[in-house]
N, C-alpha and C positions, 0 to 999 in steps of 0.2 A: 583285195580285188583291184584288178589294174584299170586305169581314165575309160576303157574302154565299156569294160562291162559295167560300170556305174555311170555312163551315157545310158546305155540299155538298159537299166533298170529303172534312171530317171525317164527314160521313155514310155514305159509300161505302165509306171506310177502317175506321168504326166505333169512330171514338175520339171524344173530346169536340173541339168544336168551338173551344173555348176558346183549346185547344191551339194550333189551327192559326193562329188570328184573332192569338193572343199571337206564336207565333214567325212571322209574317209582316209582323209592326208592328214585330218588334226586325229585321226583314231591312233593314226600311226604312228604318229610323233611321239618321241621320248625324250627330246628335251622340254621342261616344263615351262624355260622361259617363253617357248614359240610355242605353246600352247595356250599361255595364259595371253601371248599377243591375236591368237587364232580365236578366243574368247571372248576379249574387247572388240573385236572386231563383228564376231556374231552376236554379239548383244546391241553394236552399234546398228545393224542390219535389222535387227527381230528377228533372229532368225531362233526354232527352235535346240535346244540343246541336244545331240544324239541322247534317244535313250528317254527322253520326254514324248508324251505325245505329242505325234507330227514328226520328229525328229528322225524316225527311221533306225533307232538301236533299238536293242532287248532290254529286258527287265534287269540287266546289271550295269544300263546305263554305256556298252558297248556300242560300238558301230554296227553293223552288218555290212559295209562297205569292205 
């Protein structure tokens, strides 16, 4: 899903968009090192983990971004 449409979704859901845009750029990621920097940093934050409740992924711990 490209920045656009996970504005729009963060819109509909009524959280920051930011949110979504970020945990759907760490869904995409396949280097493990900038994932595990995209980690420290949402744990820094509290942010939920995609795939947790609140977090906005499925039950295999996926984005939907």
């Amino acid at each position: 899903m490209d920045d656009f449409a996970c504005i729009m979704v963060a819109k509909i859901l009524g959280i920051d968009g930011m949110i979504v845009i970020a945990a759907a750029q760490m869904a995409r990621e396949k280097n493990q090192a900038r994932k595990d920097v995209g980690e420290d940093l949402r744990k820094k934050m509290g942010r939920p983990r995609p795939g947790r409740a609140g977090g906005g992924g499925d039950a295999d711990g996926e984005s939907k971004c």
